[in-house]
N, C-alpha and C positions, 0 to 999 in steps of 0.2 A: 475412385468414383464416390462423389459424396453421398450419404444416403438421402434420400427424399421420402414424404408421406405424402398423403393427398387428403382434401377434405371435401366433401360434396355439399352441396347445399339447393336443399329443393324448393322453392319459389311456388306461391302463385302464380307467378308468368314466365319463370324458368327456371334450367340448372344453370349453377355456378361451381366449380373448382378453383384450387390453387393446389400447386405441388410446393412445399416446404421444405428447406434444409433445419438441422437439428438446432441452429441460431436462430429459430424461426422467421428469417429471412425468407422471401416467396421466391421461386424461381421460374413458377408461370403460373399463368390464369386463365382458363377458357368460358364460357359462356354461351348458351342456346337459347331464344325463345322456345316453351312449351307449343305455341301454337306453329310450328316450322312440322309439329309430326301430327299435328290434329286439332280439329276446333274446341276438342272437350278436354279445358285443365286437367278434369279431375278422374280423367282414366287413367289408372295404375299403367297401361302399358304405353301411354304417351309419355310420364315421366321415366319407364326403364327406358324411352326409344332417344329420350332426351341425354340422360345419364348418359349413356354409350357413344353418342356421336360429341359428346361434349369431353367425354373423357379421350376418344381419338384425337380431336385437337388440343387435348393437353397435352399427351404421347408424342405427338409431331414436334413437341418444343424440348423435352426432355428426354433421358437416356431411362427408358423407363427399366431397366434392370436396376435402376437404384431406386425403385420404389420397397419399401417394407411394411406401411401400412395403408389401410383405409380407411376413414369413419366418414359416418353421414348425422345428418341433419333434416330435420323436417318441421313443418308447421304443426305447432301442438294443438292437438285437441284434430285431428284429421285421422279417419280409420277405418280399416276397411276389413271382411270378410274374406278367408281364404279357405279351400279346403288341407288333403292333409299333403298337396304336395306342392301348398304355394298360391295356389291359382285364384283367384278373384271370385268372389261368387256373389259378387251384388257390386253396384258403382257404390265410392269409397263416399264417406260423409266427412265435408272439408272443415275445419276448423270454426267456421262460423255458420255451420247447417244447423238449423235447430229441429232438434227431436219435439215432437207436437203431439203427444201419446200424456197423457194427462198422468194415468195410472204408474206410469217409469217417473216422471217425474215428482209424482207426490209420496213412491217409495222410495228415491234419494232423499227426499227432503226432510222423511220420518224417520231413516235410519243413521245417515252420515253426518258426522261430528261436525260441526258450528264452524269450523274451522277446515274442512276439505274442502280442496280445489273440484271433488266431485259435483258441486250443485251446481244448479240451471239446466236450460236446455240443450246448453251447446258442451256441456260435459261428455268429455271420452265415456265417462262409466255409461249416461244415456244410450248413448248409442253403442256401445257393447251390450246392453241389456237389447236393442232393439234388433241388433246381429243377428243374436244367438238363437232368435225363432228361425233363421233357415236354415232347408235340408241340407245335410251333408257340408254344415259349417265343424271346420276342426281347429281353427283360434281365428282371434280377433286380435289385429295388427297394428300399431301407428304407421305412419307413412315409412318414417326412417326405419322401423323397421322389415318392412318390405324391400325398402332397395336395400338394404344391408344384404337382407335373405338373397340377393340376385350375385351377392360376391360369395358367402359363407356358407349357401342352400340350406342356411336354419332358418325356419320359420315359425321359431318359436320364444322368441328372445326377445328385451325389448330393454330402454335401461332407463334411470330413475328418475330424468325431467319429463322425458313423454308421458311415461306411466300416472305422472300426477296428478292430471284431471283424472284419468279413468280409476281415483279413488285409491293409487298404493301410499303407503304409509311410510314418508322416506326417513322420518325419526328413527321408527322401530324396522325398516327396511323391510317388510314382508308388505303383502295384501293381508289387509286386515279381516277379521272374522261378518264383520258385519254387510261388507259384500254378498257374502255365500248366503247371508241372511234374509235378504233382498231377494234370493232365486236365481243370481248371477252361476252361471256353470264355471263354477273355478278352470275347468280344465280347460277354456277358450282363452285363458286371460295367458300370456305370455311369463316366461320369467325373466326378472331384472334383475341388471349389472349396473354394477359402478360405470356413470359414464369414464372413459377413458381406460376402462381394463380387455381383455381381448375375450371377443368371444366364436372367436373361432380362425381357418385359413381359406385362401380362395380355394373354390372346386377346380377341379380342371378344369371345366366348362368355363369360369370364368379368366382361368388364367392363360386361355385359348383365343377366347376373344379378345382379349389387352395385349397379348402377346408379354404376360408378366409372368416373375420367379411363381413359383408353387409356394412357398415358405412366404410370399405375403400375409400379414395379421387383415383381419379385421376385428374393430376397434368398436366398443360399444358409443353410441353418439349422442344425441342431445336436441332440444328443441333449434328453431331459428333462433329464437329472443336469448337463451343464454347463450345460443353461438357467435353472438353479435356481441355479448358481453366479453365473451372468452378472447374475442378477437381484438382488444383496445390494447390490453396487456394488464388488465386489474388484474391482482391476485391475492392482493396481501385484508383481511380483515379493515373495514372502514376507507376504501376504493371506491370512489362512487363515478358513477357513470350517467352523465346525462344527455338525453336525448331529443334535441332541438329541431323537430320534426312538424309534422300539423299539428299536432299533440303534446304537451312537458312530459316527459316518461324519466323516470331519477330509479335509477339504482345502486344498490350497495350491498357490497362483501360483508357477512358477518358472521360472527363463531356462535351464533344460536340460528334457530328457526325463529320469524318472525310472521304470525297468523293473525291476519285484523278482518275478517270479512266484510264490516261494517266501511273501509278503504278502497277493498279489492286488493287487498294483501295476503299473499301466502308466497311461501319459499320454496326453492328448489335447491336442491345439494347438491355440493359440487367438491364430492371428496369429504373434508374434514369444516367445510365452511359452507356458507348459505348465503342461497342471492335472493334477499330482496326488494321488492322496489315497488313502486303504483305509479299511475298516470293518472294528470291532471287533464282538464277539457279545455286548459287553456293553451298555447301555441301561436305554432303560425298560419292556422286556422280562423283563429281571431282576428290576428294582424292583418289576414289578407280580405277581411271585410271592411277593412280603411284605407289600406294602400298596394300597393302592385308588387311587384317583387323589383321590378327595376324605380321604383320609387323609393324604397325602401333601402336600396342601396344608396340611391343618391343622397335621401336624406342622413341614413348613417353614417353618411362622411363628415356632416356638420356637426355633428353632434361632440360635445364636450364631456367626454364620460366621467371624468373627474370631479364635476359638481352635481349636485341632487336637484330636484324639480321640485322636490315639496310635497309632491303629489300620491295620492295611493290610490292608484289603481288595483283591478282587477280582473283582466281583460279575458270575457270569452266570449264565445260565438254566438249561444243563445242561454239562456237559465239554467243552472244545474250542475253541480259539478260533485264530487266523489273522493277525490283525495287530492291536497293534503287538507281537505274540508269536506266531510259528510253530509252535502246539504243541497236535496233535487230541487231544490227551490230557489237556489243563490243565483242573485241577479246579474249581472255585468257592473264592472262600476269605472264609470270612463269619465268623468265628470270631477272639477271643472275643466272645459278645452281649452288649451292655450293658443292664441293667436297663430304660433309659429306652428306649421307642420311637423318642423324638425323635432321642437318643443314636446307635440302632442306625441310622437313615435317615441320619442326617451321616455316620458313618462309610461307607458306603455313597457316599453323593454326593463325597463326597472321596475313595474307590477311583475312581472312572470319571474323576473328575477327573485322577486321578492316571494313568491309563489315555491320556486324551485326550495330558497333558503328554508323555508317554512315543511314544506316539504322531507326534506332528508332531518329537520330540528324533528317532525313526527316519529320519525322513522327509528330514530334514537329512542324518544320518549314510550316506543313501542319495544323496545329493548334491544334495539340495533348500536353498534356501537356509533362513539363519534364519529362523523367525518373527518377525513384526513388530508384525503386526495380526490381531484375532479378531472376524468377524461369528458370530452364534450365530443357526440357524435351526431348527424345528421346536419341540413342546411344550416339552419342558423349556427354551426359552430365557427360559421367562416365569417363570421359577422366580429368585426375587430372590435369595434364601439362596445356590443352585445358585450362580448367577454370581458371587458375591463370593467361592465357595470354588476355583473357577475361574480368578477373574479373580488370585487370592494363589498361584496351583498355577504357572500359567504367565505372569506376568510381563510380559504384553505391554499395548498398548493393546485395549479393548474397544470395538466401534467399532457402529453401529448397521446394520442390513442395513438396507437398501432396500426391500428386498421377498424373499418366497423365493415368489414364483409365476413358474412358468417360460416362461410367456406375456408374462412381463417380461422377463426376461433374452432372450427371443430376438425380442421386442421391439428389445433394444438391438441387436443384431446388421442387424435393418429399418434402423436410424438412420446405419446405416454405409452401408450397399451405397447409401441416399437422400442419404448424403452425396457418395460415391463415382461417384453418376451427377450430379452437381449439381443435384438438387433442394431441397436445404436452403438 
């Protein structure tokens, strides 16, 4: 019986799994809408009702006595109040809720270092600060770490990429002193694990509902976005990953921390190396205020990627963009049109191109190492023309992703912590 892990992955609009063999080969996949158990995403126990029915149809497809571990995944920056035996004591604040308390946020902005992923209003630490006035609150949780707590019944753990907005310090691996400083109650804030080491076994209770061994791990987990990263199959230092979405999002592997606030860079650790990356405003967000999506196929058939247009663009949606150029005022720059539709669309796909290359040259320049390798995830990777204008822009190998679902990359994270306890 081969062994198998499982990885969970919590959505805005639902769960996702995969069961894994030790080749990281998947051996199935289940999925649920959130709204199949309620109209409100962001009740904690719509996502445990979701977990469970989604992991019964993963169970139906595999021999679930060869499961050994679990990890989950959740949307960073989403967290919620529990008392001390788990339980909810206020609706969770989602990833993009903002904290509107003037006072919380003008005391992160005096005390936390230039370089914490704690500032703004949609920072983890905000709304732990905002927590921690109600009664009979006993910690404040990331999402992954709530459904972790529903296999392990700790609810008190949490591991090093969620933890990063709410202000922990993954260089020096502790919460830092200037927290406590602030009037935060240390003792609501969780403790953090390596992602991928084990931090604990199923309860009965949950290994009653799966009908799994007792001697299952659970596995400390990780945001969505590095789970998405983990799932391509980068690993090695100067692996970069890009992301061909409404948005250019470029990341890369690196053996330092890389902190640019002025980009919207900061890192996450992942072991012995560091993922970092920033998103551009430019995409297919832009693209789709010129042409359609089935236009944009037809035109990329004609297209010659081999030759250049001459042209530099810099295509986005409206004014403004963040990295890899600092500057809320920057215009679009689409001009001159060329007769040809096909024409104006390559021009175009070789601006963002040229954007992307610019892009990972910062990221260097920021002390990231070279680029080496490019996996390409999201719509536009299946754009043939796109990648050859791409693959001539920035010079490296193009290398195939693995997967970009993030139920797989923190899949692979299960494979360690099963490694880690000697079940593989």
């Amino acid at each position: 019986m081969a062994p198998l892990v499982i990885g969970i992955d919590i959505g805005t609009s639902g769960s996702r799994a995969v069961a894994m063999h030790a080749d990281f080969s998947i051996a199935a996949r289940a999925a649920v809408p959130l709204e199949r158990f309620g109209a409100n995403g962001r009740d904690p126990f719509v996502w445990r009702a979701a977990v469970e029915a989604m992991l019964k149809a993963l169970f139906s497809h595999i021999d679930r006595r060869a499961v050994r571990a679990i990890a989950v995944d959740g949307t960073s920056g989403t967290l919620l109040p529990t008392d001390g035996a788990g339980r909810p004591l206020a609706e969770p604040l989602m990833y993009n809720d903002k904290v509107s308390d003037d006072a919380i946020l003008a005391a992160i902005a005096g005390a936390a270092p230039e370089a914490s992923a704690a500032h703004g209003a949609t920072s983890g630490l905000a709304k732990a600060l905002r927590f921690q006035r109600l009664p009979g609150i006993h910690a404040v949780l990331h999402q992954a770490d709530w459904i972790a707590g529903q296999f392990s019944g700790r609810f008190d753990v949490s591991d090093e990429n969620n933890s990063l907005k709410t202000g922990y310090d993954a260089e020096k691996r502790r919460w830092p002193d200037w927290i406590a400083e602030l009037g935060m109650r240390m003792d609501l804030l969780p403790a953090v694990a390596r992602p991928g080491s084990v931090i604990g076994r199923l309860t009965a209770a949950a290994a009653g509902l799966f009908g799994l061994p007792r001697d299952v791990v659970v596995v400390a987990g990780t945001t969505d976005g590095c789970a998405s990263f983990l799932a391509t199959g980068a690993t090695a230092a100067g692996d970069g990953v890009t992301a061909l979405g409404s948005s250019l999002t470029i990341k890369i592997l690196s053996d330092r921390p890389i902190f640019a606030p002025r980009y919207g860079i900061y890192s996450h650790r992942l072991g012995d190396v560091w993922l970092a990356g920033g998103a551009s405003n430019t995409g297919g967000r832009a693209l789709a205020q010129h042409f359609s999506l089935a236009r944009i196929i037809e035109l990329s058939a004609a297209i010659d990627a081999a030759t250049e247009t001459g042209l530099d663009y810099y295509p986005l949606g409206s004014a403004g963009e963040r990295f890899p150029i600092a500057d809320p005022t920057l215009k679009p720059r689409l001009l001159p049109r060329p007769e040809s539709d096909a024409d104006y669309l390559k021009a175009m796909l070789e601006g963002i191109a040229a954007i992307e290359a610019l892009g990972y040259q910062r990221l260097a320049e920021l002390g990231a190492p070279r680029l080496t390798s490019v996996r390409s995830v999201g719509g536009g990777a299946a754009n043939a023309a796109w990648t050859e204008i791409r693959r001539r822009k920035l010079g490296v190998a193009f290398l195939p992703a693995l997967s970009d679902e993030a139920a797989a990359g923190t899949a692979r994270l299960a494979l360690m912590g099963a490694t880690e306890a000697g079940l593989l």
